[in-house]
C-alpha positions in Angstrom: 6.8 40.7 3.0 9.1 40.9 0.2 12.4 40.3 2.7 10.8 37.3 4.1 10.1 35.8 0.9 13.8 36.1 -0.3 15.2 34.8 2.8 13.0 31.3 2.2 14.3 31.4 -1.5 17.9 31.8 0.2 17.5 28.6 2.4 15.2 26.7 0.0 18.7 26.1 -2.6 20.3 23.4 -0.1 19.0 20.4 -0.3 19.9 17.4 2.0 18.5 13.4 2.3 17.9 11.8 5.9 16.9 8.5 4.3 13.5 8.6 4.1 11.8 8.3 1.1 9.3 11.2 0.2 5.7 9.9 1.2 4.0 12.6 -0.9 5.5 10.3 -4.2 3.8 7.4 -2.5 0.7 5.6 -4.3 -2.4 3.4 -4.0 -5.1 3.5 -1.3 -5.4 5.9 0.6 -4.6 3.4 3.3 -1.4 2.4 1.7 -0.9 6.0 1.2 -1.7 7.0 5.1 1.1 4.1 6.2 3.4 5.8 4.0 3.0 8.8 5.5 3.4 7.6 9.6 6.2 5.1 8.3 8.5 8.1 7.3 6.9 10.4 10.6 8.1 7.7 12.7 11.2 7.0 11.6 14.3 7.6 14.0 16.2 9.1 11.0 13.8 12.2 10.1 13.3 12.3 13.6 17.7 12.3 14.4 17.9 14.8 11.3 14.9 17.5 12.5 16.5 17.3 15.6 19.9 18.0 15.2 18.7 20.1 12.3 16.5 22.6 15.1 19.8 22.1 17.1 22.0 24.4 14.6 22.7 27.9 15.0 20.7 28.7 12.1 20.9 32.9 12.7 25.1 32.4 12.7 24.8 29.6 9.8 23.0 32.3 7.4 25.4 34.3 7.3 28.0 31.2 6.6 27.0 29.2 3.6 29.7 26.9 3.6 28.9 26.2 7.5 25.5 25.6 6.6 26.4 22.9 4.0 28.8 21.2 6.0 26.1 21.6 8.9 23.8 19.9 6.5 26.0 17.3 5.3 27.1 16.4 8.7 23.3 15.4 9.7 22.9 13.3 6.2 25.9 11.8 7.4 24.6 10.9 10.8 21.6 9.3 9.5 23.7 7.6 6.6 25.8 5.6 9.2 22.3 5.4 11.3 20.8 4.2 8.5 23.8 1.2 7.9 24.0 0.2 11.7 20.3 -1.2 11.6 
């Protein structure tokens, strides 16, 4: 138990944005909250970033933490440029 909780502390320190705001920071109805929520689960960048994200060789990349940023940065980059095209 104790091994698995440090590994989660070891990945939870990079942080990356794939242009979606956070719905949970979202307020009013719950309504307004609700199309918050499927506004960001639908939208093609989370969905390009969790992709390419459950692409990476995470098991090589944990033992390679500048890999791991660049891997990172590399998908907020995709979704940046996605983000500009529309």
């Amino acid at each position: 138990m104790r091994q698995a909780k440090s590994a989660q502390l070891t990945w939870a320190r990079y942080y990356t944005h794939w242009g979606v705001d956070d719905p949970a920071k979202s307020t009013g109805t719950r309504e307004e909250i609700d199309a918050v929520f499927m506004h960001a689960y639908r939208s093609r960048s989370l969905r390009t970033g969790l992709e390419a994200f459950l692409a990476l060789p995470l098991n090589n990349l944990r033992q390679n933490t500048s890999a791991l940023k660049a891997a990172l940065h590399n998908i907020e980059s995709l979704n940046l440029n996605h983000t500009h095209a529309n």
